[in-house]
KOLGU-4560 file (N, C-alpha, C; in nm, 3 decimals, padded with zeros to 5 digits):
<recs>
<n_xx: 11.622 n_yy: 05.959 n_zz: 10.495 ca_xx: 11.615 ca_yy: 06.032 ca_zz: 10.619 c_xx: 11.470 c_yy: 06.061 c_zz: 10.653 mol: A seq: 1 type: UNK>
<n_xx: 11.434 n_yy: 06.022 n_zz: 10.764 ca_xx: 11.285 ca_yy: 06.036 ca_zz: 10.802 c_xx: 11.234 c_yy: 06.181 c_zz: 10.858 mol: A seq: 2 type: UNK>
<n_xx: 11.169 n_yy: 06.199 n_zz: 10.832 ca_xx: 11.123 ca_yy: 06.351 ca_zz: 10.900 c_xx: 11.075 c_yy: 06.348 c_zz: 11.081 mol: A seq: 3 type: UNK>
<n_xx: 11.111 n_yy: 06.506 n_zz: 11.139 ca_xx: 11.076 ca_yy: 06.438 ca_zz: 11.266 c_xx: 10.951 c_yy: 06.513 c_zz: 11.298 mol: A seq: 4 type: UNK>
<n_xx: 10.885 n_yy: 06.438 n_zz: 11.428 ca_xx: 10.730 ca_yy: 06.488 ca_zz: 11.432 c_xx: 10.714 c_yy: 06.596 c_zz: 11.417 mol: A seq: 5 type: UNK>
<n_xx: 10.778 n_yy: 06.662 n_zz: 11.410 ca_xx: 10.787 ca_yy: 06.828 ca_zz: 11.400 c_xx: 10.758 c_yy: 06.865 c_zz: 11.270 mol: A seq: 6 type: UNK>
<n_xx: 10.851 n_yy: 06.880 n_zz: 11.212 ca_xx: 10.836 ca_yy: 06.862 ca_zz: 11.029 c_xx: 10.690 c_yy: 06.789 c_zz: 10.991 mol: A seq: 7 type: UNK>
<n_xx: 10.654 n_yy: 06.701 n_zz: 11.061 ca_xx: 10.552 ca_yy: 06.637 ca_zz: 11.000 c_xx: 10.441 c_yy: 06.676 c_zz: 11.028 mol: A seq: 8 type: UNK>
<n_xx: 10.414 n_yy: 06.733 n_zz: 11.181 ca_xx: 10.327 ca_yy: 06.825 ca_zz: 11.209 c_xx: 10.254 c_yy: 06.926 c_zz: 11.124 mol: A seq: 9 type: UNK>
<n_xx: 10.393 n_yy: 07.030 n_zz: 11.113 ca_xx: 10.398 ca_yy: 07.163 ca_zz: 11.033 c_xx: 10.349 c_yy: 07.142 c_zz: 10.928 mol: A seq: 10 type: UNK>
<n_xx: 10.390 n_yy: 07.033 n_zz: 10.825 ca_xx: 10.333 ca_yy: 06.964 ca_zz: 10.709 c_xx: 10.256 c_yy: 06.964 c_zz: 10.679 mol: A seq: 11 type: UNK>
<n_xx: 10.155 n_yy: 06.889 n_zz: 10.755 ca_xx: 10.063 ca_yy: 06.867 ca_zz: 10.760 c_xx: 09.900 c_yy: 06.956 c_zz: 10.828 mol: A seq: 12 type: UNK>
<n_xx: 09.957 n_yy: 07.083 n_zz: 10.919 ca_xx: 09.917 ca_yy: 07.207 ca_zz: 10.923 c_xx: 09.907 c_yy: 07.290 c_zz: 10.791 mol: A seq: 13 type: UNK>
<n_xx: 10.005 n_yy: 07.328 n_zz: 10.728 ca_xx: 10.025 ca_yy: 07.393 ca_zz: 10.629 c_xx: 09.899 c_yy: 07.275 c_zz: 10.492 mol: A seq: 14 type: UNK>
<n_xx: 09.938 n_yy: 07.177 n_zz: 10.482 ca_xx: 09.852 ca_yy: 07.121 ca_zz: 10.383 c_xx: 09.709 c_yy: 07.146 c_zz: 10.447 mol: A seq: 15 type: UNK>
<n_xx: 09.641 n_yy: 07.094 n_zz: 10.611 ca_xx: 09.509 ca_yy: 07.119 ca_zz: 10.598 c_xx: 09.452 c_yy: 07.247 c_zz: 10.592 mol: A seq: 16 type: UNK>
<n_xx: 09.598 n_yy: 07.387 n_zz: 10.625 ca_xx: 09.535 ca_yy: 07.473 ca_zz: 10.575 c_xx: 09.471 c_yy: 07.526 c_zz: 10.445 mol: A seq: 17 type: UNK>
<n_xx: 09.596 n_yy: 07.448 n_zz: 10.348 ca_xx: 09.569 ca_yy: 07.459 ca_zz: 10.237 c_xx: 09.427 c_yy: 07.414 c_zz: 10.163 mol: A seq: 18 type: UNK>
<n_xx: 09.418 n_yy: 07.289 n_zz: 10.216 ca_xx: 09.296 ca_yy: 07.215 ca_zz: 10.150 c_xx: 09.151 c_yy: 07.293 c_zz: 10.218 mol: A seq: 19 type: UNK>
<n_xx: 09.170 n_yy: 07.335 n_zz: 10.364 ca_xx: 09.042 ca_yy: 07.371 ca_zz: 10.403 c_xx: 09.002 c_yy: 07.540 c_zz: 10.312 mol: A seq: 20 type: UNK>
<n_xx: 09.108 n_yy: 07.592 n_zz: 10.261 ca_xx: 09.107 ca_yy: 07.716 ca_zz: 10.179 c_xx: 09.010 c_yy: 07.648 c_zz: 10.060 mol: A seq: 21 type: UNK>
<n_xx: 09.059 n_yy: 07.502 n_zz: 09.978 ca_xx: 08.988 ca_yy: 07.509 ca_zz: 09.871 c_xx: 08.907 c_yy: 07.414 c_zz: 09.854 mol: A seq: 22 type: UNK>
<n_xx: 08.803 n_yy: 07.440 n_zz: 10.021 ca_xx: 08.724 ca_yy: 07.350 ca_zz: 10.042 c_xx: 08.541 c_yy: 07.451 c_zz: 10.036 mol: A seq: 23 type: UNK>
<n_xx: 08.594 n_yy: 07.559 n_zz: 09.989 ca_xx: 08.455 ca_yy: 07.638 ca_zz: 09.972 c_xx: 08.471 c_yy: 07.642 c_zz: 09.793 mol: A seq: 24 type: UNK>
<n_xx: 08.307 n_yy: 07.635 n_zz: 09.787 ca_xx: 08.295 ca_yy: 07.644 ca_zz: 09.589 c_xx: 08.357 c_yy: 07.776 c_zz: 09.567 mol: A seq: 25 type: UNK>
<n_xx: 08.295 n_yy: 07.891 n_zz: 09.607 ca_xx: 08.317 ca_yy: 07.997 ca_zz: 09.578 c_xx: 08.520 c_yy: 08.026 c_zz: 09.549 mol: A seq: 26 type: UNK>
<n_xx: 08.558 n_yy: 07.973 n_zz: 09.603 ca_xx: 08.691 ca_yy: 07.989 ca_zz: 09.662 c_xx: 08.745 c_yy: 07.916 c_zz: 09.474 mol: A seq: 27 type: UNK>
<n_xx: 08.672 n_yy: 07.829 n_zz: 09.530 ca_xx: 08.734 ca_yy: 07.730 ca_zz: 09.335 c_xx: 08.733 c_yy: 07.777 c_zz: 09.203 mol: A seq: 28 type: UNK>
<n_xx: 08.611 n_yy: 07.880 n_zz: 09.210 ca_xx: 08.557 ca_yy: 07.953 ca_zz: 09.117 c_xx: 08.666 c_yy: 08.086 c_zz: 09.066 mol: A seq: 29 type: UNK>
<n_xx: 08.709 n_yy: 08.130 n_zz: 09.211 ca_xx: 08.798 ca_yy: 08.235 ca_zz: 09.212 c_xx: 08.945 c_yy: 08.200 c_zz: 09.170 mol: A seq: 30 type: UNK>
<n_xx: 08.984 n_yy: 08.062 n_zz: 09.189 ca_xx: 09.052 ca_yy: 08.019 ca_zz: 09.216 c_xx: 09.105 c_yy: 08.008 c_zz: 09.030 mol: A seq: 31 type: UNK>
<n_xx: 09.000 n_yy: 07.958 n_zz: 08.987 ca_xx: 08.999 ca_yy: 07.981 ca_zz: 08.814 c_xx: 08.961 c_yy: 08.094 c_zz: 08.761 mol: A seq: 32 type: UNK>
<n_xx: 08.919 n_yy: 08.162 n_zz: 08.804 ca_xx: 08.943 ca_yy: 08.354 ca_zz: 08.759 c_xx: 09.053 c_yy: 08.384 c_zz: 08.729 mol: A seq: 33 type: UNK>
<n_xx: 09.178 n_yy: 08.337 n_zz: 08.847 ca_xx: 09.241 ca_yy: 08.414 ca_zz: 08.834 c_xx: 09.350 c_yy: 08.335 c_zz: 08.737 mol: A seq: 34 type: UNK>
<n_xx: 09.332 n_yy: 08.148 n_zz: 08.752 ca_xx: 09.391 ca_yy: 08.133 ca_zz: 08.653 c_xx: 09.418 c_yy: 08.161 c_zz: 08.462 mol: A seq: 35 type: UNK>
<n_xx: 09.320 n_yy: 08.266 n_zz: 08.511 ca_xx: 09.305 ca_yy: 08.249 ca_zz: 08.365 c_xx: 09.358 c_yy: 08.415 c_zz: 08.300 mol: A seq: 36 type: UNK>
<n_xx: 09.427 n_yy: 08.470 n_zz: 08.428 ca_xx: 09.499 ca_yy: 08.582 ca_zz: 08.333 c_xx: 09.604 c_yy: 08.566 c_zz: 08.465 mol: A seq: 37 type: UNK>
<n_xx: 09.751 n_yy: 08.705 n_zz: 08.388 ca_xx: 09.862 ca_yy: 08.681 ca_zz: 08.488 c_xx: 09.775 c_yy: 08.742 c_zz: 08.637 mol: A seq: 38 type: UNK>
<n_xx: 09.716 n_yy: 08.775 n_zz: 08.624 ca_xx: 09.652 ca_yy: 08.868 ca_zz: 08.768 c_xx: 09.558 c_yy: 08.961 c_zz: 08.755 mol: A seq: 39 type: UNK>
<n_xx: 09.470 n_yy: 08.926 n_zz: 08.851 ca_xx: 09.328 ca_yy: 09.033 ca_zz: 08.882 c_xx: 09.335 c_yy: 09.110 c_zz: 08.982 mol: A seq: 40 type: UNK>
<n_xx: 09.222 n_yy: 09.225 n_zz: 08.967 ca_xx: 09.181 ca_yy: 09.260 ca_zz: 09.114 c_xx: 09.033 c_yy: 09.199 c_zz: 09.128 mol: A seq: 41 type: UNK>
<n_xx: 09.024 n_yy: 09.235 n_zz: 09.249 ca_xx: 08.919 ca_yy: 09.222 ca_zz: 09.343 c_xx: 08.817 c_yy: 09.227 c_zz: 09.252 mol: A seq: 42 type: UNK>
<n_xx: 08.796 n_yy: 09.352 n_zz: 09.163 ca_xx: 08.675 ca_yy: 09.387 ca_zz: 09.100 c_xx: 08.679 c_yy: 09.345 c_zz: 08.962 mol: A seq: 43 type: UNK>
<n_xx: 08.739 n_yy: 09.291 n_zz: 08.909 ca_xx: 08.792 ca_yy: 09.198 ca_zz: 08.764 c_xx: 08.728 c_yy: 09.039 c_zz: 08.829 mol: A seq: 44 type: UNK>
<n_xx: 08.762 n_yy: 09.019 n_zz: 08.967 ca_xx: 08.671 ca_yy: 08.884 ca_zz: 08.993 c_xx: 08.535 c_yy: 08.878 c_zz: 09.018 mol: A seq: 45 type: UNK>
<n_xx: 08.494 n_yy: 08.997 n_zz: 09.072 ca_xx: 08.339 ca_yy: 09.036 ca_zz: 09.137 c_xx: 08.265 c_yy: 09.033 c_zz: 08.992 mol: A seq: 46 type: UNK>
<n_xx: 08.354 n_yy: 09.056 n_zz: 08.893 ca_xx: 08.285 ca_yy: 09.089 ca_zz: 08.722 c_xx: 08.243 c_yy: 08.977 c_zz: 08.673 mol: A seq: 47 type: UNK>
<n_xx: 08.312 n_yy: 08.873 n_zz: 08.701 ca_xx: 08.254 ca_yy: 08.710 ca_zz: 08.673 c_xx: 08.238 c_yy: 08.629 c_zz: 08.761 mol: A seq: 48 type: UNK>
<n_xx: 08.147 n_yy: 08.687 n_zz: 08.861 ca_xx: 08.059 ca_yy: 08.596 ca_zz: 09.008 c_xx: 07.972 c_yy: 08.677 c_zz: 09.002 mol: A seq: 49 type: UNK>
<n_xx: 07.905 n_yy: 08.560 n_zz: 09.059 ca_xx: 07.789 ca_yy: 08.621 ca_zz: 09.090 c_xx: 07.775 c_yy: 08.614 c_zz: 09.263 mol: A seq: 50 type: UNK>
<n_xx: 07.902 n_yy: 08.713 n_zz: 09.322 ca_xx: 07.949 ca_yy: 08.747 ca_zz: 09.456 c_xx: 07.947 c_yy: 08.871 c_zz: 09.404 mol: A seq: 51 type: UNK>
<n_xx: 07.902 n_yy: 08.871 n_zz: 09.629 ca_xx: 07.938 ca_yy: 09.050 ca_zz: 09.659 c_xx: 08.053 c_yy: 09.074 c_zz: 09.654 mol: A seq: 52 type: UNK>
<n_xx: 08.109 n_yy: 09.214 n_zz: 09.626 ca_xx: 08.255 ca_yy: 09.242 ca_zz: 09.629 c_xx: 08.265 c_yy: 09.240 c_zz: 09.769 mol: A seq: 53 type: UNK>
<n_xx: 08.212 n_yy: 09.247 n_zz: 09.875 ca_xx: 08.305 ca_yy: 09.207 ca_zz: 10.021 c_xx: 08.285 c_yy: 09.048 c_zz: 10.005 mol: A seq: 54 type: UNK>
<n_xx: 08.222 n_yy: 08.952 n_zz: 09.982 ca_xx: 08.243 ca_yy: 08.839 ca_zz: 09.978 c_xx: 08.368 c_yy: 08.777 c_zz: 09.945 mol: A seq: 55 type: UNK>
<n_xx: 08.404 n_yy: 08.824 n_zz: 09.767 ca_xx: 08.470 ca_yy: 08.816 ca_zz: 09.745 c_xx: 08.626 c_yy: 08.866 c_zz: 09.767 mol: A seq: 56 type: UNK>
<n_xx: 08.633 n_yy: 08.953 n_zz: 09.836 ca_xx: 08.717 ca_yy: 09.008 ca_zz: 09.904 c_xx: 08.785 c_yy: 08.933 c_zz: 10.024 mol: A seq: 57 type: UNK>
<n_xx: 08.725 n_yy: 08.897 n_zz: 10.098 ca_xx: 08.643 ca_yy: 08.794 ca_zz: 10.221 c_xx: 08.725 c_yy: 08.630 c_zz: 10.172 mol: A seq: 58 type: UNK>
<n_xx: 08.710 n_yy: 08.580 n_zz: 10.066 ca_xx: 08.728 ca_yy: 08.462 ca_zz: 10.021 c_xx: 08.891 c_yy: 08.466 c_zz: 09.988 mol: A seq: 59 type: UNK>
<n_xx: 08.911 n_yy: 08.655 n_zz: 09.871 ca_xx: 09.050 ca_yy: 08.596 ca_zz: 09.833 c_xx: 09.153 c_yy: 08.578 c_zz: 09.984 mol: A seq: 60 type: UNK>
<n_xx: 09.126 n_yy: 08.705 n_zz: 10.081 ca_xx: 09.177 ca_yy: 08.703 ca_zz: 10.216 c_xx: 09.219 c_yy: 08.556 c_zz: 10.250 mol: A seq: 61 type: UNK>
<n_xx: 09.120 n_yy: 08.439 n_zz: 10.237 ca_xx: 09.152 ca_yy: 08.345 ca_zz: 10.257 c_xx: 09.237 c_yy: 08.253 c_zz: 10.191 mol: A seq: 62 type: UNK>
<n_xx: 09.231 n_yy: 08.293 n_zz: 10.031 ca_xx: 09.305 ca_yy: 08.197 ca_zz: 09.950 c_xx: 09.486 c_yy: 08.298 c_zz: 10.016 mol: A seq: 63 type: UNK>
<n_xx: 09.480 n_yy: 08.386 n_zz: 10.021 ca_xx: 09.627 ca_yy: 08.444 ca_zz: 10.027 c_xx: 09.695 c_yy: 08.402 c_zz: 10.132 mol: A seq: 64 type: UNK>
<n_xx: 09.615 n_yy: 08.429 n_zz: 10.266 ca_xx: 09.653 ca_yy: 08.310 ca_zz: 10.405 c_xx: 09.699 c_yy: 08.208 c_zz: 10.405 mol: A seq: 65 type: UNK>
<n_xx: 09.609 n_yy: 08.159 n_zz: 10.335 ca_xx: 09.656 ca_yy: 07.983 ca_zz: 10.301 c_xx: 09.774 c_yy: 07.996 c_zz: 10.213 mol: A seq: 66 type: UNK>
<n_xx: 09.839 n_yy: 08.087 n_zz: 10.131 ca_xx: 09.964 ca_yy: 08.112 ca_zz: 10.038 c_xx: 09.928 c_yy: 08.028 c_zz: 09.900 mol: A seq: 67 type: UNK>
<n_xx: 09.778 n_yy: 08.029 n_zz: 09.879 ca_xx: 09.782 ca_yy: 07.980 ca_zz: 09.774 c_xx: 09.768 c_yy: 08.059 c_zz: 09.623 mol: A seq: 68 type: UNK>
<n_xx: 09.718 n_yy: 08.236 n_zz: 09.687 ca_xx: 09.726 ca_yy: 08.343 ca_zz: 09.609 c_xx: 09.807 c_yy: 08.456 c_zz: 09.655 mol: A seq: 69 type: UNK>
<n_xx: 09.866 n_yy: 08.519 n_zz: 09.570 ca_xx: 09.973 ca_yy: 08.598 ca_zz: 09.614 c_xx: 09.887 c_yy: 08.711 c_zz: 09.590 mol: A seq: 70 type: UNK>
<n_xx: 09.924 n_yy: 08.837 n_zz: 09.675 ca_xx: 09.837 ca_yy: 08.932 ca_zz: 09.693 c_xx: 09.977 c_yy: 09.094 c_zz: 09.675 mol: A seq: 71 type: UNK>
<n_xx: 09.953 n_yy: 09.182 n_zz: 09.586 ca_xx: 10.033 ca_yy: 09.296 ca_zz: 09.542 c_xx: 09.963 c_yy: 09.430 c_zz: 09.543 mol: A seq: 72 type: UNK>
<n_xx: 09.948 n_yy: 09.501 n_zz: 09.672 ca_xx: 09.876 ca_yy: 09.633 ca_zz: 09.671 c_xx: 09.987 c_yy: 09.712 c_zz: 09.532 mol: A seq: 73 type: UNK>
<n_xx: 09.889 n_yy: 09.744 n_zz: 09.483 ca_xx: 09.891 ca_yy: 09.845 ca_zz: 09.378 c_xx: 09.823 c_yy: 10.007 c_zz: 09.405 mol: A seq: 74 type: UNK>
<n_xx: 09.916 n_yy: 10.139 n_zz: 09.346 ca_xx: 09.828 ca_yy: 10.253 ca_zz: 09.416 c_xx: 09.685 c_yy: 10.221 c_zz: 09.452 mol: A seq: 75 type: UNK>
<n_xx: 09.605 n_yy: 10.217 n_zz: 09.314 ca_xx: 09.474 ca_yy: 10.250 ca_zz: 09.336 c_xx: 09.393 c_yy: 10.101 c_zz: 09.338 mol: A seq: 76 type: UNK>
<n_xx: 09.445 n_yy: 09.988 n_zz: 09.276 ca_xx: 09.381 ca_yy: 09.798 ca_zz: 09.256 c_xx: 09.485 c_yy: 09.714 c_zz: 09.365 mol: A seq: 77 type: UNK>
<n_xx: 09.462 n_yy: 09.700 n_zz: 09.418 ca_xx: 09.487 ca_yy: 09.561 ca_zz: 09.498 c_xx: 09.524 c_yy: 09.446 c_zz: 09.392 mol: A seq: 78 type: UNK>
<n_xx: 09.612 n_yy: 09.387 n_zz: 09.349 ca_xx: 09.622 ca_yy: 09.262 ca_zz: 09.245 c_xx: 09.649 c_yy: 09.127 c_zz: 09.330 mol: A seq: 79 type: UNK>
<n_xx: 09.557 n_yy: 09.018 n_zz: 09.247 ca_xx: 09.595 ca_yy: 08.862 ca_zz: 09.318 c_xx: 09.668 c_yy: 08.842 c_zz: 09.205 mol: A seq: 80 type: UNK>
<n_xx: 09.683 n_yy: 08.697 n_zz: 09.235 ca_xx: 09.777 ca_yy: 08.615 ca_zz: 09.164 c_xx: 09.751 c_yy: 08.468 c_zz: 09.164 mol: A seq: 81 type: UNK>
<n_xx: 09.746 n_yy: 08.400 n_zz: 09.115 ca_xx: 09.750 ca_yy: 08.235 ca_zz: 09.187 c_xx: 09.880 c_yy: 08.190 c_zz: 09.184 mol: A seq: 82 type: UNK>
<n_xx: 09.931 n_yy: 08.148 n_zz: 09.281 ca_xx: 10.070 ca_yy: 08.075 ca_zz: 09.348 c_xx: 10.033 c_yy: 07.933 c_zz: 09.281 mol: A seq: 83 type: UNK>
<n_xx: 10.110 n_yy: 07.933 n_zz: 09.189 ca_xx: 10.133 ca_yy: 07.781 ca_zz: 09.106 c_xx: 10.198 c_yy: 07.679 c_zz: 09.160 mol: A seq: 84 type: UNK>
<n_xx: 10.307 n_yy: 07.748 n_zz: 09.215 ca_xx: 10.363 ca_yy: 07.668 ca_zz: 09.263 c_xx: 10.297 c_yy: 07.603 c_zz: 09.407 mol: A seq: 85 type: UNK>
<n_xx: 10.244 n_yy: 07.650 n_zz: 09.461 ca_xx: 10.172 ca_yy: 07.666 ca_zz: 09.608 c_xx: 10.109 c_yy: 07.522 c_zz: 09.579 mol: A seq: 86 type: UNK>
<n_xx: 10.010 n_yy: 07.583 n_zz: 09.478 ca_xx: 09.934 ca_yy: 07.507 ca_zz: 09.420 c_xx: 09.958 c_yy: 07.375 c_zz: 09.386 mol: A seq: 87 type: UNK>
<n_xx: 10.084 n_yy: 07.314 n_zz: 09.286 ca_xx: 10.147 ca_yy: 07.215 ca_zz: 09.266 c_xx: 10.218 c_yy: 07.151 c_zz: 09.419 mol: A seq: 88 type: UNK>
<n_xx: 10.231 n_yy: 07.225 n_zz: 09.491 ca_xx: 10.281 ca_yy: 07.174 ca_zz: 09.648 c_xx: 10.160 c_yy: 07.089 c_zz: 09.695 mol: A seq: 89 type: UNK>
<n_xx: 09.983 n_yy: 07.134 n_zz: 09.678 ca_xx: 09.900 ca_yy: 07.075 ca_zz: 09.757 c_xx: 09.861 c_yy: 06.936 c_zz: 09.692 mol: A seq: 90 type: UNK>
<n_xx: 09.905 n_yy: 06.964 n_zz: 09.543 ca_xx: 09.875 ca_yy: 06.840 ca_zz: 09.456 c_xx: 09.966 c_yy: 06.709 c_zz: 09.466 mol: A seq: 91 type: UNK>
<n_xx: 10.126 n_yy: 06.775 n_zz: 09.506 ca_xx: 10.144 ca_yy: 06.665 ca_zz: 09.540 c_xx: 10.167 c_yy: 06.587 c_zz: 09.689 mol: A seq: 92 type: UNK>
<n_xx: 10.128 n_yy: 06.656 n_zz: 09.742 ca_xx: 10.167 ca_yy: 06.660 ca_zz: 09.895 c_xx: 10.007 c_yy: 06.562 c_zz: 09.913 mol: A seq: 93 type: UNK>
<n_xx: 09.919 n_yy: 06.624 n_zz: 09.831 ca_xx: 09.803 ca_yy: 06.468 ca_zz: 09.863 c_xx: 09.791 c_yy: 06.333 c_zz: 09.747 mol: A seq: 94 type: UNK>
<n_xx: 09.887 n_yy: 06.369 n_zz: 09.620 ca_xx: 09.907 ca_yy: 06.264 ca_zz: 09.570 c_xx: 09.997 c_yy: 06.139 c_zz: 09.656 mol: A seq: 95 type: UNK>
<n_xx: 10.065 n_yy: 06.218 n_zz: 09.741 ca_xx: 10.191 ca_yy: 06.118 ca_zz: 09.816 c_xx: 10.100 c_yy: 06.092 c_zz: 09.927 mol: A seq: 96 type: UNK>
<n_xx: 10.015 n_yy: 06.149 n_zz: 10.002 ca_xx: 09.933 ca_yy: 06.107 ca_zz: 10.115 c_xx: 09.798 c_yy: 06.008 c_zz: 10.058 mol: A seq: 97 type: UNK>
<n_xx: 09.745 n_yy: 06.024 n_zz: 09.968 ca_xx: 09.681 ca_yy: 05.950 ca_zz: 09.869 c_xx: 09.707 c_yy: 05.755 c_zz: 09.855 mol: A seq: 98 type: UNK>
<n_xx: 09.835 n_yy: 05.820 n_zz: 09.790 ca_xx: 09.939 ca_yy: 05.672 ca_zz: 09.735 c_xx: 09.990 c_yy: 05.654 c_zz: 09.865 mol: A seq: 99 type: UNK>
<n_xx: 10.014 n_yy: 05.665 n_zz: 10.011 ca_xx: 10.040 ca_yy: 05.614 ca_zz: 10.125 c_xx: 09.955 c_yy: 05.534 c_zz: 10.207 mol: A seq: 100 type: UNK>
<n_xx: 09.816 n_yy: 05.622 n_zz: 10.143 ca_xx: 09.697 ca_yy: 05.507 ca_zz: 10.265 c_xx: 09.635 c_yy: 05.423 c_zz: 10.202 mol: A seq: 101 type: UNK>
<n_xx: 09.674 n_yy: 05.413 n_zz: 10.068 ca_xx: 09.623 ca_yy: 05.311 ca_zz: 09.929 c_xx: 09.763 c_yy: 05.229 c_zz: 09.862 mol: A seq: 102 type: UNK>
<n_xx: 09.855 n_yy: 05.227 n_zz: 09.946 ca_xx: 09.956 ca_yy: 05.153 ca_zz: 09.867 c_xx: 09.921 c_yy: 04.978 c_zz: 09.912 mol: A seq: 103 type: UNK>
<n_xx: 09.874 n_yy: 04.959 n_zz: 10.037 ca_xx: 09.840 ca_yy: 04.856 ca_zz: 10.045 c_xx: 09.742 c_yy: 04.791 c_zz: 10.038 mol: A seq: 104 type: UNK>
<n_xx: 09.729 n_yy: 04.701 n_zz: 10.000 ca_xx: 09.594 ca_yy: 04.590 ca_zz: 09.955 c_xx: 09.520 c_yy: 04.635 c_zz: 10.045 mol: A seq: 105 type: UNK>
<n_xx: 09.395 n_yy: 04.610 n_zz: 10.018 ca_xx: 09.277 ca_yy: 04.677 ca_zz: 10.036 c_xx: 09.200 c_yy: 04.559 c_zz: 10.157 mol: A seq: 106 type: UNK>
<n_xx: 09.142 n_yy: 04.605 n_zz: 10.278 ca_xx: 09.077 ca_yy: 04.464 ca_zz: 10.315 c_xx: 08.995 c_yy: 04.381 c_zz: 10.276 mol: A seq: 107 type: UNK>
<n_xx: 08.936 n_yy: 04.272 n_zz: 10.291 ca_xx: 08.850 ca_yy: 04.226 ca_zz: 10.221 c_xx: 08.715 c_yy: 04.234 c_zz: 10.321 mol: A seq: 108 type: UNK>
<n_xx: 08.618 n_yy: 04.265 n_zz: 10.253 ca_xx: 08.493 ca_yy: 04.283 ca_zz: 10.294 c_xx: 08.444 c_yy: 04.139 c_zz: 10.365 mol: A seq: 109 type: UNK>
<n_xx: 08.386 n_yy: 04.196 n_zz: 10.482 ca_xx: 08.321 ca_yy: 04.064 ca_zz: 10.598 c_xx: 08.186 c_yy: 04.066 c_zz: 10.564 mol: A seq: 110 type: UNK>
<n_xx: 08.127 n_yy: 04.032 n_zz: 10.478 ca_xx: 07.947 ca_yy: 04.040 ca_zz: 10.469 c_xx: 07.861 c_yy: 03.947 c_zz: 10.582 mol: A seq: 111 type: UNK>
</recs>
C-alpha cells in the first residue's frame, strides 16, 4: 500500500525537523549528556559544556520540539530525557531514504 502525498509530506516534515534539530554540534554534545544517564537537568548539562546555561537551555528547547528529548517539569529541576525511540525513528527513516536514492547503479562519469 503506497502512502499518499500527504503522509509523505508530513514524513518528511517531521524527519527534516528532526535532522535540522541535530544539525547544530552543540545540540550532539547534549544529545550524549543525556545519553548517558536515565535523565538530566538543565544544570547537570551546563556541568559538562562548556555552554551558557541559557544556551543550553535554548538548544534543549529545540531538541524537545523536534520530539527527540522528552522534557518533565519537576518542582524545583526541569528533567530531559532522550527519546530513543524518536531517535531510532530518524535512523531509520534516513537509512530507508539513504538505500532509496542509492539502490540504483550509480551513473557513470562523462570526463
Amino acid at each position: 500500500m503506497d502512502e499518499s502525498p500527504e503522509t509523505r509530506c508530513s514524513d518528511s516534515h517531521a524527519m527534516a525537523l528532526r535532522l535540522a534539530a541535530l544539525s547544530h554540534p552543540a545540540r550532539i554534545e547534549i544529545l550524549k549528556r543525556l545519553s548517558a544517564s536515565a535523565c538530566c537537568s538543565c544544570r547537570e548539562v551546563v556541568d559538562h559544556l562548556d555552554l551558557a546555561q541559557s544556551t543550553v537551555s535554548q538548544h534543549l528547547k529545540v531538541l524537545v520540539e523536534a520530539g527527540l528529548v522528552r522534557f518533565e517539569a519537576d518542582r524545583q529541576r526541569s528533567r530531559y530525557a532522550v527519546d530513543h525511540a524518536a531517535l531510532a525513528g530518524v535512523s531509520a527513516s534516513l537509512t530507508q531514504l539513504v538505500d532509496s536514492c542509492c539502490s540504483g547503479s550509480l551513473p557513470k562519469r562523462q570526463d
